[in-house]
Every structure is written in C-alpha cells, then in structure tokens.
C-alpha positions as CSV (number, residue, x, y, z in Angstrom):
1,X,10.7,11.3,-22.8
2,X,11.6,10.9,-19.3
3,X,14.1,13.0,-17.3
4,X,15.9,11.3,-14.5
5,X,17.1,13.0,-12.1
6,X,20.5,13.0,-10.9
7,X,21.3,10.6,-8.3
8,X,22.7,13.4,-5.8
9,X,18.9,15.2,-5.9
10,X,17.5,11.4,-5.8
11,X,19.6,10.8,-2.7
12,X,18.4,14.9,-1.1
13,X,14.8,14.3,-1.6
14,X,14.8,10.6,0.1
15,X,16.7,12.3,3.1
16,X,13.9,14.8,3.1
17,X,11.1,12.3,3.6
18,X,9.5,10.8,6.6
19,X,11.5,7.7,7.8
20,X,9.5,4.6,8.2
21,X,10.2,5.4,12.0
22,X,8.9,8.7,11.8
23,X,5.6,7.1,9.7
24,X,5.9,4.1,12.1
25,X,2.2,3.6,12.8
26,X,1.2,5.0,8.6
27,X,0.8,2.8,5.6
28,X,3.2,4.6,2.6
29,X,1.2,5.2,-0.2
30,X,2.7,5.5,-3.7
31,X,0.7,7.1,-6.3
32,X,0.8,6.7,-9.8
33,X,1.0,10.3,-10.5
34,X,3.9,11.9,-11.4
35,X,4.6,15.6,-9.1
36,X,3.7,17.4,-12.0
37,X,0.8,15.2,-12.2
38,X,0.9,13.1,-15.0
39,X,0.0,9.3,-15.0
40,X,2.8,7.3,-14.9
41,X,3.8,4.4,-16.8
42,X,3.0,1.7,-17.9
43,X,-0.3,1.6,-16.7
44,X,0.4,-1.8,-14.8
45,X,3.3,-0.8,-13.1
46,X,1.5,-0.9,-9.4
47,X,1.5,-4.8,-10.4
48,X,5.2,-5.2,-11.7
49,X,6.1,-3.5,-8.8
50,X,4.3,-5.7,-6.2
51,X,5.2,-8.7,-8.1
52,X,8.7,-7.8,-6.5
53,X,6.8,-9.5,-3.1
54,X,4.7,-12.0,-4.3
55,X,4.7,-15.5,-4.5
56,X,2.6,-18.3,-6.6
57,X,-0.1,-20.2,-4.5
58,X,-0.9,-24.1,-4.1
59,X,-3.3,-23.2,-6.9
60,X,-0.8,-21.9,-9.0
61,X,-2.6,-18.1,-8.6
62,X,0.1,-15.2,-8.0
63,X,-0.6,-13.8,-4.5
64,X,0.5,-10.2,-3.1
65,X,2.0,-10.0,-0.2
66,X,-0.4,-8.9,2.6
67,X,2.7,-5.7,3.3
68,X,2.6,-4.5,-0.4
69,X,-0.6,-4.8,-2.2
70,X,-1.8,-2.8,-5.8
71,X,-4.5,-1.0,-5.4
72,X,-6.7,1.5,-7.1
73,X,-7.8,4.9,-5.7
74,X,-10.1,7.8,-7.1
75,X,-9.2,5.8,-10.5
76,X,-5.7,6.5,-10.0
77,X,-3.3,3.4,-10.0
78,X,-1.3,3.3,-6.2
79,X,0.9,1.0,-4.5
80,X,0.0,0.4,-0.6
81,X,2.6,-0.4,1.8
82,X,2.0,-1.7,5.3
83,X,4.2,0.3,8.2
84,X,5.2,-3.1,9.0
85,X,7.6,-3.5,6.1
86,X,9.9,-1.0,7.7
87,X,9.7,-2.8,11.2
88,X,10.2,-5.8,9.6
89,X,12.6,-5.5,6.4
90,X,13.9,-2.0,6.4
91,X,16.0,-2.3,2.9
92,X,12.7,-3.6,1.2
93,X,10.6,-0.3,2.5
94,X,13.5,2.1,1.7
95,X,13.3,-0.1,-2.2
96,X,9.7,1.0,-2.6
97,X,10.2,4.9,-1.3
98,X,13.3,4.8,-3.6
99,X,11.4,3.7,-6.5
100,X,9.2,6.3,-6.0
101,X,11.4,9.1,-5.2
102,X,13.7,8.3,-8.4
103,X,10.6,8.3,-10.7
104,X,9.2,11.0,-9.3
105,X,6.0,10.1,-7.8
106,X,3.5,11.3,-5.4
107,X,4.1,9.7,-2.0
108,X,1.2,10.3,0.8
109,X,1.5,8.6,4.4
110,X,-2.5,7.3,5.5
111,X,-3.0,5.2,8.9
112,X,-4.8,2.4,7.2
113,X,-4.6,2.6,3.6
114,X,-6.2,-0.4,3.0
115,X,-8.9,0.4,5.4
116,X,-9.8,3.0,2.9
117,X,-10.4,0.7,-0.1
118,X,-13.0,-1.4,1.8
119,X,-16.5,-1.1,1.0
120,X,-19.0,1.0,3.5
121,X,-20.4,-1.8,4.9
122,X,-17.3,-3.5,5.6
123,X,-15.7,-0.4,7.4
124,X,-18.7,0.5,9.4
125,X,-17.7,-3.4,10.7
126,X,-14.1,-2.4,11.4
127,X,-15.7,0.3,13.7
128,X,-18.1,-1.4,15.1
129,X,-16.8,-4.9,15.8
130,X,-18.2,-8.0,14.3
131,X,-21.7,-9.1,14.8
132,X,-22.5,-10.7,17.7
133,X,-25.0,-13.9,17.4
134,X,-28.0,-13.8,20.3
135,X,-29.0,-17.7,21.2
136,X,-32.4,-17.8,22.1
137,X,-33.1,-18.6,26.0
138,X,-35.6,-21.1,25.3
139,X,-34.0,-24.9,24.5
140,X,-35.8,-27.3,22.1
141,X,-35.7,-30.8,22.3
142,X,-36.7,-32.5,19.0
C-alpha cells in the first residue's frame, strides 16, 4: 500500500527542485526507484508514462517522442527527458517532474542522458566526430 503524500508537501518539494531553467542545459532523469528505494510500479510504467508523448507511425509502430524517451539504466527502469521540453513546452516538463515528485521518485539531472545509454563505440564517435572517407589521389579510368 501506497502513501501519498499531501498535496501541500507535493507542492514544497517541487518548489525545492531545480527549475528546468536552472537545469537548462541537463536532461531530467526519472528513476524508477522509489526515495526509500524500492522499485516502483508497475514495472512498465517508464512506457505508460512516455506514451503520454508518443504518436503511431506510417507503419502503424508507436514512436517516442525524441524529448521523452523510456529507457533502462543499471537494470533500473528510468524516464529520460530532453532539457528542451522545458524550453519548448514548460507545463509538459513540470507534468513529468510532478509525476515524479507526487510518487515519490528519485529524480537526477545528467547533461546528456541519452548519451549515456549509447554503446562504447558509438560514444567514442560522439567524441571523436564521424569518420572521415580518404579518396585515393590516383584516378582510374575503366
């Protein structure tokens, strides 16, 4: 059984986070952990939750929106939101820190949260720039 809390301690603790201007240039990242550390449920609630942003495809496959995307980190279940939500649709961004404030979740701030879930390969590209193709100097005529 969950306790909620009362909507004056709901309404303290979101005046006591960052603002999305203060975490302008961070990605807000909702965990599925509770602060006393249990998992919160249900287990597909990162899904439900970005579903709330997403939109059906040409090919009739359910898309994420590129600003709030599930994802999965050290096994635990976290919603990613892009710093550009709050530039671009404030209500929406204070929505998701709502939703995690009244159930009680952990909420972190990363630069690039979705830079962290790419492979090592893939990041080491993000550093380094793409590949750059070398043409021979020589020039065949067949």
């Amino acid at each position: 059984m969950s306790v909620t809390p009362a909507p004056d301690s709901a309404a303290k603790t979101l005046a006591t986070l960052p603002s999305a201007a203060a975490g302008a240039a961070s990605d807000l990242v909702i965990k599925g952990l509770t602060l006393d550390g249990q998992q919160f449920r249900p287990s597909d609630w990162s899904d439900r939750l970005c579903g709330v942003m997403s939109a059906f495809g040409a090919d009739e496959q359910l898309r994420y929106s590129p600003l709030v995307q599930p994802a999965l980190r050290d096994s635990i279940r976290c919603v990613i939101v892009k710093a550009e939500l709050g530039a671009l649709e404030p209500r929406l961004f204070k929505f998701f820190l709502s939703f995690a404030v009244e159930n009680e979740l952990q909420i972190t701030y990363d630069a690039d949260a979705v830079a962290t879930l790419l492979p090592a390969a893939a990041k080491k590209l993000s550093v380094d720039g793409p590949p750059v193709l070398v043409r021979s100097a020589k020039s065949e005529d067949y």
